[in-house]
N, C-alpha and C positions, 0 to 999 in steps of 0.2 A: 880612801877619800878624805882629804884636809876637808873637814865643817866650818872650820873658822878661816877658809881662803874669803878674802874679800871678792867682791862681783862688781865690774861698775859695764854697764851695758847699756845705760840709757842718760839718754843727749844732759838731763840737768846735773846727773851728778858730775862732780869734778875732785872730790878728794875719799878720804873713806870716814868721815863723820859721819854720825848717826844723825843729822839734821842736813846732813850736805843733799837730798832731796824733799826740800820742803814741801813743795807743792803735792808732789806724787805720793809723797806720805800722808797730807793731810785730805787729799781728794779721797782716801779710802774711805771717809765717814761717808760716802755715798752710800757705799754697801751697806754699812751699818744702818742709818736711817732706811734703805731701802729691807733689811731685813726685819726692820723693829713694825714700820708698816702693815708689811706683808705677814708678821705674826699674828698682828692685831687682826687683822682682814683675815685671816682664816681660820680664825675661832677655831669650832670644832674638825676641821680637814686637817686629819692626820699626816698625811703627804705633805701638806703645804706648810705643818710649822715644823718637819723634819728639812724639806728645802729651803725654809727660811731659817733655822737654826745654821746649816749648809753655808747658804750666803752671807750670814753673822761670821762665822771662820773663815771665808773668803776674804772678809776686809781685812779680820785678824791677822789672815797670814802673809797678805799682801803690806799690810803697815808695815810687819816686821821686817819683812824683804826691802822696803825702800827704806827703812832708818838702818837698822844692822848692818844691810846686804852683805852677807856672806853665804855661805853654801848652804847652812842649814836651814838657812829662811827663808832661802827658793825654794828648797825641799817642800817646807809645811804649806810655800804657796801654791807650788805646783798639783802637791797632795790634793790641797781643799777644791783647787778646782776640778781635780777630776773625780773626784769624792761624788760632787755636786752636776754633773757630767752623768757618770753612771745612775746615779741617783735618779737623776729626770728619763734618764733612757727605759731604765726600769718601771718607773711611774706610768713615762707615756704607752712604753706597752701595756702594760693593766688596764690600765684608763681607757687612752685613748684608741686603741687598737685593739682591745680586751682579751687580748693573748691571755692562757693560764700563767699562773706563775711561772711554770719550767720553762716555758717556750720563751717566755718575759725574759729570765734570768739567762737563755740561751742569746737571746737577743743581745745584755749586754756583754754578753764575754763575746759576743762576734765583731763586738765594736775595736777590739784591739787590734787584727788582722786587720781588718778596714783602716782604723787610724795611720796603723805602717804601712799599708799598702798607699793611701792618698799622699802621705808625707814623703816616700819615698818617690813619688811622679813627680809630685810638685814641687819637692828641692830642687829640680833644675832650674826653676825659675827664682833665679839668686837676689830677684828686688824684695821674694818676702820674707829674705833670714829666716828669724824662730817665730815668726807669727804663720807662717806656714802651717805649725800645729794645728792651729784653731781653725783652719779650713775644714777640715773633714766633720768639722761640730757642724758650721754653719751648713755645711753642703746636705747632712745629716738631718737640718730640721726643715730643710726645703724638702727632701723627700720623702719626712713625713706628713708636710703640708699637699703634697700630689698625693698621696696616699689616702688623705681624708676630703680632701677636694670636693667628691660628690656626697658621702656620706655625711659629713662635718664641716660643711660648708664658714660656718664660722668660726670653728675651732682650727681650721686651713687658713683659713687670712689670721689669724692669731699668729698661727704659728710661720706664717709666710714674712708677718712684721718682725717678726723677733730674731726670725734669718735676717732680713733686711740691716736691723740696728746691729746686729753681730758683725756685716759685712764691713758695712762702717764703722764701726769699732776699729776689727780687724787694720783696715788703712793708718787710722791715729796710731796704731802700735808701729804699724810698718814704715812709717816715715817720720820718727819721732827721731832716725838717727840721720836720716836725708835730709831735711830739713831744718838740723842743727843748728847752721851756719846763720838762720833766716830768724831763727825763731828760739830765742839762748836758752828757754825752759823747756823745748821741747813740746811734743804732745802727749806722750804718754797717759798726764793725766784724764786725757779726754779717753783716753781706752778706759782707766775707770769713772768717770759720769755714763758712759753710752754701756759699759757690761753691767755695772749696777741701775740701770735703767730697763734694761734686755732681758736680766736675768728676774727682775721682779715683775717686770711683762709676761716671762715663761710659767712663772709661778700662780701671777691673775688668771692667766688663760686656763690654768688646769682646774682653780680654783671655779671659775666660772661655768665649765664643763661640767664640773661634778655637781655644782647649785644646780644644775641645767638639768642634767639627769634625776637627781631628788625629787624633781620638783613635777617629772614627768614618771616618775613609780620606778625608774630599772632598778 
């Protein structure tokens, strides 16, 4: 594997300089601000400043990906966000499903079978390229939101919005290259305002959960 192949995959860039995506570069301070937030907001919630440390590496790696873009820094991008992926899958079992740990930890390695399984249905449908990935996330926290539905009636609309803003997200990544023609910077950036919006959303709701339970003796 060449690390230092260059990448150009989204509609702004046009040459291989480290500033040749401005926007999508500087739109990462979303995450940042949205991690520094959400560290402050969860004080003593161990989970929640491990996810916000999580989403702090997110922007990181996603900056370097759109100044450098070469292979190595889709690596760290790709890394951080599945890092923070797992991370919540594992959380929301504890938490919010109160799985033991093993069954928790069984949960996320079952996620990988599921991810290739969804990805590989869903590439026939060739308008959502590599945003196809991130389907199986979002389809993933819908069916955690049915799953608490009765039980967790508001920790299920939490998590039913945070499918929601993912889904849309999802779109801005997938027509950042359809839309080229129309739109010279693309949208990309708008994948990250609406995932560092979503993902500090996922992080409130666990947050809010656990106050909720404290506060009720479990």
């Amino acid at each position: 594997m060449d690390l230092s192949k260059p990448i150009d995959i989204y509609c702004e860039r046009l040459d291989i300089g480290i500033w040749a995506e401005p926007i999508n570069a500087v739109t990462n301070i979303a995450f940042i601000l949205a991690a520094i937030i959400m560290w402050l907001r969860c004080k003593n919630l161990v989970e929640g400043k491990i996810l916000s440390f999580l989403l702090f590496s997110i922007g990181c790696g996603s900056f370097l990906f759109h100044t450098y873009a070469q292979t190595w820094a889709a690596l760290l991008d790709v890394t951080a966000i599945l890092i923070f992926i797992l991370t919540y899958i594992f959380v929301a079992n504890r938490r919010f499903l109160v799985w033991s740990k093993m069954v928790s930890l069984i949960g996320v390695i079952l996620f990988f079978p599921y991810q290739l399984l969804l990805v590989s249905i869903l590439s026939n449908i060739q308008f959502f390229g590599s945003s196809v990935q991130y389907i199986p996330v979002a389809i993933l926290i819908f069916i955690y939101s049915g799953l608490l539905r009765k039980s967790e009636p508001n920790l299920s609309r939490g998590l039913f919005i945070g499918a929601a803003i993912l889904c849309l997200s999802i779109i801005s990544r997938t027509v950042d290259e359809p839309l080229c023609s129309i739109l010279s910077v693309g949208t990309h950036f708008v994948w990250h305002i609406l995932n560092a919006i979503m993902l500090s959303w996922m992080i409130e709701i666990l947050r809010r959960h656990m106050l909720a339970g404290y506060s009720l003796g479990r």
